[in-house]
DSSP file (Angstrom, degrees, kcal/mol; ACC not computed):
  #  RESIDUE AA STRUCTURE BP1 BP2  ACC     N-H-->O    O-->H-N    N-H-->O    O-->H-N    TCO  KAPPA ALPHA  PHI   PSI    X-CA   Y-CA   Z-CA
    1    1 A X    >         0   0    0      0, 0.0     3,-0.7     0, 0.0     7,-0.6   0.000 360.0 360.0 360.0 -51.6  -76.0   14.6   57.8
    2    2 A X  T 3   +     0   0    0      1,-0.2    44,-0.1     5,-0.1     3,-0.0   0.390 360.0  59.0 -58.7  13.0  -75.4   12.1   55.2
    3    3 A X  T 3  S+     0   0    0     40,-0.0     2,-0.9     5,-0.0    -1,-0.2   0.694  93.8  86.1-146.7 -68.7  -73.7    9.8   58.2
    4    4 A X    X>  -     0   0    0     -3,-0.7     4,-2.1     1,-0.2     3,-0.7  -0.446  58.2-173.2 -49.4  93.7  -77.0   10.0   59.7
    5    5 A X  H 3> S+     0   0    0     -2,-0.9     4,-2.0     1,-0.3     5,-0.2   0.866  95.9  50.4 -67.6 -26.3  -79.9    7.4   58.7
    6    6 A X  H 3> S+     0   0    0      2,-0.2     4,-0.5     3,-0.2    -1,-0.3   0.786 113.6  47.2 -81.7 -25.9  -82.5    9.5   60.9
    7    7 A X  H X> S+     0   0    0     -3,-0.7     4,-2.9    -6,-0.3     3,-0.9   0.968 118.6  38.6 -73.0 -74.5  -81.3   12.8   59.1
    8    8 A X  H 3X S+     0   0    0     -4,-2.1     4,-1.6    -7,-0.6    -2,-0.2   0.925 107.4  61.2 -49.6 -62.6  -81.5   11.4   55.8
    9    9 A X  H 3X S+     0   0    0     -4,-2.0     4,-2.0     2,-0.3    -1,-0.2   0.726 112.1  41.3 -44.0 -30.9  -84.5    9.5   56.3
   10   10 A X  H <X S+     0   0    0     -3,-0.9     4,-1.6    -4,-0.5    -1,-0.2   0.876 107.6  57.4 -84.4 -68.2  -86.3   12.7   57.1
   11   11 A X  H >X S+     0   0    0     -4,-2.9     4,-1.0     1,-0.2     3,-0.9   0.668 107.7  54.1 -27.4 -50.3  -84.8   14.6   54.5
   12   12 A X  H 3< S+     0   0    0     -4,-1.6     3,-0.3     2,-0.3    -1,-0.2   0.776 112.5  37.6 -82.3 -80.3  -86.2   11.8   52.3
   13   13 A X  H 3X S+     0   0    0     -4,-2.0     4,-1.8     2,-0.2    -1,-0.3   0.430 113.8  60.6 -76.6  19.1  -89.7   12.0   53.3
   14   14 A X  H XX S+     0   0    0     -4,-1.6     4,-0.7    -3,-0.9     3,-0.7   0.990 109.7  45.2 -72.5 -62.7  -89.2   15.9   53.5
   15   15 A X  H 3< S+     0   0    0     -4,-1.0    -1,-0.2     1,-0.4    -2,-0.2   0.260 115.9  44.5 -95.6  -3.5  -88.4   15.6   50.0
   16   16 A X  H 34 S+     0   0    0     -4,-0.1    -1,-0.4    -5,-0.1    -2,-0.2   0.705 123.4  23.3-104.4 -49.8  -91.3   13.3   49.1
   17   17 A X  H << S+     0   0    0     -4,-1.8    -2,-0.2    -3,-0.7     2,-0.2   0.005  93.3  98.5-128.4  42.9  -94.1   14.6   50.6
   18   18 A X  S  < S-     0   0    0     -4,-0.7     2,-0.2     1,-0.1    -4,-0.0  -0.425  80.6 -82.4 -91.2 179.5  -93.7   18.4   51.4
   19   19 A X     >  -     0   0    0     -2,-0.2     4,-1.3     1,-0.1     3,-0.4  -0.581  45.7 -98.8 -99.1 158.9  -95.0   21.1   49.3
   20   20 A X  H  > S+     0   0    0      1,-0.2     4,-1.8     2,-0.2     5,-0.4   0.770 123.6  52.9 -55.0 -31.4  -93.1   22.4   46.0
   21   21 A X  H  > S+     0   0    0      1,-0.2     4,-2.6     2,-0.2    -1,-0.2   0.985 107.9  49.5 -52.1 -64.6  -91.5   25.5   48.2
   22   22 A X  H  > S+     0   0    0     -3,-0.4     4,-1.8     1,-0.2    -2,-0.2   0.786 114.5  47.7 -54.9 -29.3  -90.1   23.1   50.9
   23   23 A X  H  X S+     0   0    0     -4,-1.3     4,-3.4     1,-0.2     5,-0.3   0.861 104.8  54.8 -56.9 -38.2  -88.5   20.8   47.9
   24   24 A X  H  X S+     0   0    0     -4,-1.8     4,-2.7     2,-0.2     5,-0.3   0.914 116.6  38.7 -70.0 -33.0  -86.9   23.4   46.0
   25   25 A X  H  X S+     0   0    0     -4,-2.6     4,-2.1    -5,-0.4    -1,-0.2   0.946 112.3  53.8 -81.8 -26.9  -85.0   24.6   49.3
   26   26 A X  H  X S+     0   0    0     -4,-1.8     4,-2.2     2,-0.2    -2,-0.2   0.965 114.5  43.0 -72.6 -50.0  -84.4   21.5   50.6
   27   27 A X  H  X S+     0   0    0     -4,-3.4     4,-2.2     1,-0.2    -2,-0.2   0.915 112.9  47.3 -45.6 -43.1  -82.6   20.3   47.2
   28   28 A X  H  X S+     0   0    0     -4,-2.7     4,-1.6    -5,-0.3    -1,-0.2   0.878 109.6  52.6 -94.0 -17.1  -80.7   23.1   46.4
   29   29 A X  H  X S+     0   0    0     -4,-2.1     4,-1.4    -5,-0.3    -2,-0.2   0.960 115.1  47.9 -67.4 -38.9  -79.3   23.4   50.0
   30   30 A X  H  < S+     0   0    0     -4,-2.2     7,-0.7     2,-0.2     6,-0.4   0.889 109.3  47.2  16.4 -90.7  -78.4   19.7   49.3
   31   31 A X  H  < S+     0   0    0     -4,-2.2    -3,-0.2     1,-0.2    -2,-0.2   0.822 103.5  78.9 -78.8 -26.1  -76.8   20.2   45.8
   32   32 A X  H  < S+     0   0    0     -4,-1.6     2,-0.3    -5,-0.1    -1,-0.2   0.922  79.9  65.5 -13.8 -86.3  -75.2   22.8   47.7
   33   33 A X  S >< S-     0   0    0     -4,-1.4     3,-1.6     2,-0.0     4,-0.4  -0.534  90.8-100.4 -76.1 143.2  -72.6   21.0   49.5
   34   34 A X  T 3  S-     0   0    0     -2,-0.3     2,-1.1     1,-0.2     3,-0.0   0.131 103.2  -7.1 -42.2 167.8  -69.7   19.1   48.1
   35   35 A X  T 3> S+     0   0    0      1,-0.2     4,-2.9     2,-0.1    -1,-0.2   0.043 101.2 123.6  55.4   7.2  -70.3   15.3   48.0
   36   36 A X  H <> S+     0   0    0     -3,-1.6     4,-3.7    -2,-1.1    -1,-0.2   0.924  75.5  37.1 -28.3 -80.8  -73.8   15.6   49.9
   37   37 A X  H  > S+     0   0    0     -7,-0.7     4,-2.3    -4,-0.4    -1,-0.3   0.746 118.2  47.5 -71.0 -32.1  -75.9   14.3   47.9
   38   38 A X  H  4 S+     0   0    0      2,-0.2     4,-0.4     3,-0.1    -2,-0.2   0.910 108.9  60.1 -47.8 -56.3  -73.5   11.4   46.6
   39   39 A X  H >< S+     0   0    0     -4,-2.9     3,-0.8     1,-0.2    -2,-0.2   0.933 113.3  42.8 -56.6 -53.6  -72.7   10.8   50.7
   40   40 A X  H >< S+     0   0    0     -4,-3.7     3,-1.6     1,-0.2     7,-0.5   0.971 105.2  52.9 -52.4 -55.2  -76.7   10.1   50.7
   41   41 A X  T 3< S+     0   0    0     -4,-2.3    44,-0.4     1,-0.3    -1,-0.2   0.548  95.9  71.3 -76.7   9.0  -77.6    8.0   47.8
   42   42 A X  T <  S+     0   0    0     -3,-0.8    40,-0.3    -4,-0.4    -1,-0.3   0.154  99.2  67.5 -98.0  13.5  -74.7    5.4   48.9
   43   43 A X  S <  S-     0   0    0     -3,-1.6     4,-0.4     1,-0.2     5,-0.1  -0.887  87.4-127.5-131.8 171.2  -77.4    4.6   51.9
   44   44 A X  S  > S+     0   0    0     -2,-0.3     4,-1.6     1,-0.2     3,-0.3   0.998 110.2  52.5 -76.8 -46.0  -80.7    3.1   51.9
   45   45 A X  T >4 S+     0   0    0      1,-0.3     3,-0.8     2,-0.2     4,-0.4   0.901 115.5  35.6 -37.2 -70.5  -82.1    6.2   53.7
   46   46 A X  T 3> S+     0   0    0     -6,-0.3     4,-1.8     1,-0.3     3,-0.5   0.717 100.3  79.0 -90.6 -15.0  -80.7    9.0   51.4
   47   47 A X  T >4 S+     0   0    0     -7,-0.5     3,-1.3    -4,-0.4     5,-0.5   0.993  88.5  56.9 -32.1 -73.5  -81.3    6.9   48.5
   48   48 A X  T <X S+     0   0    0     -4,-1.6     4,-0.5    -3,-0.8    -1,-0.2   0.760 105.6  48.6 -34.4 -35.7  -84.7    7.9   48.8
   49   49 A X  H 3> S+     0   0    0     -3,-0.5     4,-0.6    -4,-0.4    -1,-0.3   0.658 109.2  54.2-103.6 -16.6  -83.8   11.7   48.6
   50   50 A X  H X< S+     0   0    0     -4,-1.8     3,-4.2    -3,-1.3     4,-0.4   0.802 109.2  47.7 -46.2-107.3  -81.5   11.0   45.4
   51   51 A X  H 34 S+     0   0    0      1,-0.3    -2,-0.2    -4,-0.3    -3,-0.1   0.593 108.9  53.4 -20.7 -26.5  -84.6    9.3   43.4
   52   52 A X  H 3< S+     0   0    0     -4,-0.5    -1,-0.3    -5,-0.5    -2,-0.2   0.598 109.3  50.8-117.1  18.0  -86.8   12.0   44.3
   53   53 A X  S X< S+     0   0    0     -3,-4.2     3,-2.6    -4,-0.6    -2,-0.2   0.614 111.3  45.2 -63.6 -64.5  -84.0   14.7   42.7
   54   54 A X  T 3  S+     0   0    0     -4,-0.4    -2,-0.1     1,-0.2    -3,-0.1   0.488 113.8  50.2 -77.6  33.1  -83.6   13.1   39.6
   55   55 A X  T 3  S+     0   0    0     -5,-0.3    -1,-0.2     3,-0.1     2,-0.2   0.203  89.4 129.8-129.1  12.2  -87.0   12.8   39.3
   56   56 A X    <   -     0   0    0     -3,-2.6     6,-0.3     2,-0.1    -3,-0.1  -0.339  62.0-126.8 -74.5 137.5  -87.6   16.1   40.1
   57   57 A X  S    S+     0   0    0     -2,-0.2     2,-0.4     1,-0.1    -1,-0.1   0.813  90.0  86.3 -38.2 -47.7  -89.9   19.0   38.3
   58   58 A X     >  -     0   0    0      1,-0.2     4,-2.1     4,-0.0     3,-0.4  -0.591  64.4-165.2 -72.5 126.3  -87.2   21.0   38.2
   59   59 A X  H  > S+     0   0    0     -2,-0.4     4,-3.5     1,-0.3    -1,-0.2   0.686  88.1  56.6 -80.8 -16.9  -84.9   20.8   35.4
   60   60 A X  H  > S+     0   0    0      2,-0.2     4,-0.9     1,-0.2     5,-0.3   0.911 117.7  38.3 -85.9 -38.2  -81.8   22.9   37.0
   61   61 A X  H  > S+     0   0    0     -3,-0.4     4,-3.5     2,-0.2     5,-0.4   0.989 111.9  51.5 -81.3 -30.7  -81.9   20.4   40.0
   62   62 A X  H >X S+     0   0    0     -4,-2.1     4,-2.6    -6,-0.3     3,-1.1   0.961 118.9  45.1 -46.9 -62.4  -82.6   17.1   38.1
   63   63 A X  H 3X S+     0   0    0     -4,-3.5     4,-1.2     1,-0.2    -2,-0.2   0.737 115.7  42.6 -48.3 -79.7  -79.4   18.4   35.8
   64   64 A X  H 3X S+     0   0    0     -4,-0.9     4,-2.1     1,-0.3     5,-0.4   0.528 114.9  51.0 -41.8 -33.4  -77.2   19.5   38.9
   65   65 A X  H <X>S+     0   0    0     -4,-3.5     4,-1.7    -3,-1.1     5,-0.5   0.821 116.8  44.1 -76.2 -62.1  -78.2   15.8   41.1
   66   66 A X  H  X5S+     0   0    0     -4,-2.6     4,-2.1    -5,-0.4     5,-0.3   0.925 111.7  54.1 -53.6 -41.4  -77.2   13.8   37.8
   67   67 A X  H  X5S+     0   0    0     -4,-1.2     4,-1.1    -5,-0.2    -1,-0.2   0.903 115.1  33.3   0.4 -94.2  -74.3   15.9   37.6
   68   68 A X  H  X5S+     0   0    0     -4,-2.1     4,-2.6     2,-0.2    -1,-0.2   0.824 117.4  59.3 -52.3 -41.6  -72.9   15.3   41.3
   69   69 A X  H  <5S+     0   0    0     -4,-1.7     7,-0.2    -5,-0.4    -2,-0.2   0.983 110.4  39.3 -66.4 -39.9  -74.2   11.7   41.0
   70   70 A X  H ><<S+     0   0    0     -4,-2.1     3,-1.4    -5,-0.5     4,-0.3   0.825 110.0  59.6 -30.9 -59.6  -72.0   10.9   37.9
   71   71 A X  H 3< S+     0   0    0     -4,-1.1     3,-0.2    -5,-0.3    -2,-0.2   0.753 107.1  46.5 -72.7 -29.0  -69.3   12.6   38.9
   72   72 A X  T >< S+     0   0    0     -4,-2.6     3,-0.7     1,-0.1     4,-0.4   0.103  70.3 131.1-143.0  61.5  -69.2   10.6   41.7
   73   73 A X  G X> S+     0   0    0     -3,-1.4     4,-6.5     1,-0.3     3,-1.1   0.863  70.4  53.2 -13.9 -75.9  -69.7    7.0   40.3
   74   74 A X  G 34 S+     0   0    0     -4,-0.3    -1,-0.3     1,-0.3    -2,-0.1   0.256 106.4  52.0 -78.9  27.2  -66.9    5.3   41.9
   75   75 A X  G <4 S+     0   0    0     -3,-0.7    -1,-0.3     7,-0.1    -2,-0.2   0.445 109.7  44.4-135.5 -29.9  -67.9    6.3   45.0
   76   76 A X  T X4 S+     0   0    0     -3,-1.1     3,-2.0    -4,-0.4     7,-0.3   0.686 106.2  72.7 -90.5 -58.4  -71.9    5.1   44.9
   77   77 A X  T 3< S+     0   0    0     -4,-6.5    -3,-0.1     1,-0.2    -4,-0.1   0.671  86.9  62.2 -48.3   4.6  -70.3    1.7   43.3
   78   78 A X  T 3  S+     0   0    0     -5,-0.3     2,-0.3    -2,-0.3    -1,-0.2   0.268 102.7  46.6-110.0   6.7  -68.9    0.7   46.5
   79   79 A X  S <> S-     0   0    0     -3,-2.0     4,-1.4     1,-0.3   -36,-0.1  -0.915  83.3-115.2-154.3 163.0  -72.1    0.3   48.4
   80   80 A X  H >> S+     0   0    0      2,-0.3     3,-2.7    -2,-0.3     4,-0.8   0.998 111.5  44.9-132.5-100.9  -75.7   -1.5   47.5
   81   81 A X  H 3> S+     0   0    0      1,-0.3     4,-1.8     2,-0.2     5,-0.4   0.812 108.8  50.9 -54.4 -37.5  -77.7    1.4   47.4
   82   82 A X  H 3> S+     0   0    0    -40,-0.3     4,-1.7    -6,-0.2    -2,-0.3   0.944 101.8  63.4 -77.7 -14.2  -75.5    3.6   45.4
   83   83 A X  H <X S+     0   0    0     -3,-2.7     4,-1.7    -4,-1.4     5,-0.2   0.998 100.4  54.8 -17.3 -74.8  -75.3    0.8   42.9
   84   84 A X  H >X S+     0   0    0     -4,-0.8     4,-0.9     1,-0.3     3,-0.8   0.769 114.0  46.3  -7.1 -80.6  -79.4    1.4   42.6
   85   85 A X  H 3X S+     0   0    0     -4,-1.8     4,-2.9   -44,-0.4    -1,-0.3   0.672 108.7  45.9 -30.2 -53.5  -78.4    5.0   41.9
   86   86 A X  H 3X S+     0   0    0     -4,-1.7     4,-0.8    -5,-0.4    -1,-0.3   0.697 112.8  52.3 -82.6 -21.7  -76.1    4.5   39.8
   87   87 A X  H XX S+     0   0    0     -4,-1.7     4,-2.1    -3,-0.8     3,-1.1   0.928 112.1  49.9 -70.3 -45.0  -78.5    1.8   37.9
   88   88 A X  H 3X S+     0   0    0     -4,-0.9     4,-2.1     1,-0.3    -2,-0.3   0.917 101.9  61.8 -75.3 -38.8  -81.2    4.5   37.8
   89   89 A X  H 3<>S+     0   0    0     -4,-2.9     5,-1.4     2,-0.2     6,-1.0   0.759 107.8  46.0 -53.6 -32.3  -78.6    7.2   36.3
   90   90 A X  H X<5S+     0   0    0     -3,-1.1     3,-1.7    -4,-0.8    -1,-0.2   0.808 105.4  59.6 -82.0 -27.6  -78.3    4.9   33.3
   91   91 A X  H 3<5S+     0   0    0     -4,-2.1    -2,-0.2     1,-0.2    -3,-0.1   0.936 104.6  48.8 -75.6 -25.4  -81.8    4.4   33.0
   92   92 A X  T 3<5S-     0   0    0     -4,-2.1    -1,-0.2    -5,-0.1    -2,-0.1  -0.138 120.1-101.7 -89.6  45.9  -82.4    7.9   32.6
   93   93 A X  T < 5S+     0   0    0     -3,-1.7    16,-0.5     2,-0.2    -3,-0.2   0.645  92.5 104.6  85.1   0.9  -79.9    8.4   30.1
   94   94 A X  S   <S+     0   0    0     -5,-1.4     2,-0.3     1,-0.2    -4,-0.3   0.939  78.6  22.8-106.1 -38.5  -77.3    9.9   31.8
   95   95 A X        -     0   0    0     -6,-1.0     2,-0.3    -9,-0.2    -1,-0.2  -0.916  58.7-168.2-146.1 150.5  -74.7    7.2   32.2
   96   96 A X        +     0   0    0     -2,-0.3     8,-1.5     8,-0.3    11,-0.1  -0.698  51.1  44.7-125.3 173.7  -73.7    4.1   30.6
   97   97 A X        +     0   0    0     -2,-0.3     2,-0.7     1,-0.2     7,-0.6   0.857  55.1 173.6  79.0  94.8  -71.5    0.8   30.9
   98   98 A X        +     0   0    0      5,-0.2     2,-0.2    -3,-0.1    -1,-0.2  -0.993  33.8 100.0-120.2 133.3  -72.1   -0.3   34.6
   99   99 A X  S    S-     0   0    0     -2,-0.7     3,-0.3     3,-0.0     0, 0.0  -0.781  98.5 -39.8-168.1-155.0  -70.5   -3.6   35.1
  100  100 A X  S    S+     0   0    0      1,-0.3     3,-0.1    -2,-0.2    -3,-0.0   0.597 132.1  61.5 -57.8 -24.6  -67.4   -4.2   36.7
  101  101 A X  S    S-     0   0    0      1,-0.2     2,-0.4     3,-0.0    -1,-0.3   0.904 106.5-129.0 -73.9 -44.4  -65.6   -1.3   35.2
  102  102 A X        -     0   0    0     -3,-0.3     2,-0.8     2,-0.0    -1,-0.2  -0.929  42.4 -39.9 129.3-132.2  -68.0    1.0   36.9
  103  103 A X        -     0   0    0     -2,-0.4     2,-1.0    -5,-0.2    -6,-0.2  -0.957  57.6-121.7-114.1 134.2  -70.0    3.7   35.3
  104  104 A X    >   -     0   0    0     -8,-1.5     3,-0.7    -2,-0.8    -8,-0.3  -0.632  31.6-122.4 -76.8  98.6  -68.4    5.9   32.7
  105  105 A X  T 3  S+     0   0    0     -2,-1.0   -34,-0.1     1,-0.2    -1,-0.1   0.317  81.9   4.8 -30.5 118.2  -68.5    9.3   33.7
  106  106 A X  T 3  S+     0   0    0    -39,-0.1    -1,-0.2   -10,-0.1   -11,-0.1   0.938  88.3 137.5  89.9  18.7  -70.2   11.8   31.6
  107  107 A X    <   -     0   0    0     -3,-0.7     2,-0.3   -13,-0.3    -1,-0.0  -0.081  37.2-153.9-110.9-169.2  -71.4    9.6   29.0
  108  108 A X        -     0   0    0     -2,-0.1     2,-0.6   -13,-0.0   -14,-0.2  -0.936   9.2-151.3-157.2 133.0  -75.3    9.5   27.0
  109  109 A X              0   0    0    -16,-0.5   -14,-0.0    -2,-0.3    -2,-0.0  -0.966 360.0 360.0-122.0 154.6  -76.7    6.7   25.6
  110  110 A X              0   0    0     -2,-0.6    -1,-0.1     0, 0.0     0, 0.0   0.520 360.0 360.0 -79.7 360.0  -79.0    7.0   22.7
């Protein structure tokens, strides 16, 4: 799916303008499979469905997207839109250092 800009691109506004039932299932089937959600936010399409997990009401998926998305740093640094991500993961606190080195996994900044 993540391969797919029309897939993602739905998912996206699934995940934007559906009702709280349809979010929660579409996220945690998502956060469900390995590198999914990573595989997404590295496009402009599934970007869109990143930002509106870690910005999500629910605190078990926001943790569990910053999580995966962290974890897989150097893998979102290799493309424009996971840059973004990877920008937006430091502004909310979750990751630090992004320059050339990349992101340091696992990190907090106060």
């Amino acid at each position: 799916m993540a391969n797919d800009v029309h897939a993602c691109a739905v998912v996206g506004k699934a995940l934007e303008r559906g009702d709280y039932g349809v979010k929660g299932i579409l996220a945690r089937a998502i956060l469900r499979q390995p590198n999914l959600l990573v595989a997404m936010a590295r496009t402009r399409q599934g970007k869109v469905a990143s930002d509106v997990l870690l910005a999500s009401s629910d605190e078990n998926v926001r943790l569990q997207a910053r999580t995966q998305l962290v974890a897989g740093c150097d893998s979102l640094l290799r493309t424009r839109y996971g840059r973004l991500t990877a920008a937006a993961l430091e502004v909310n606190g979750v990751a630090a250092d992004i320059g050339s080195e990349g992101v340091r996994r696992g990190s907090t900044s106060s």
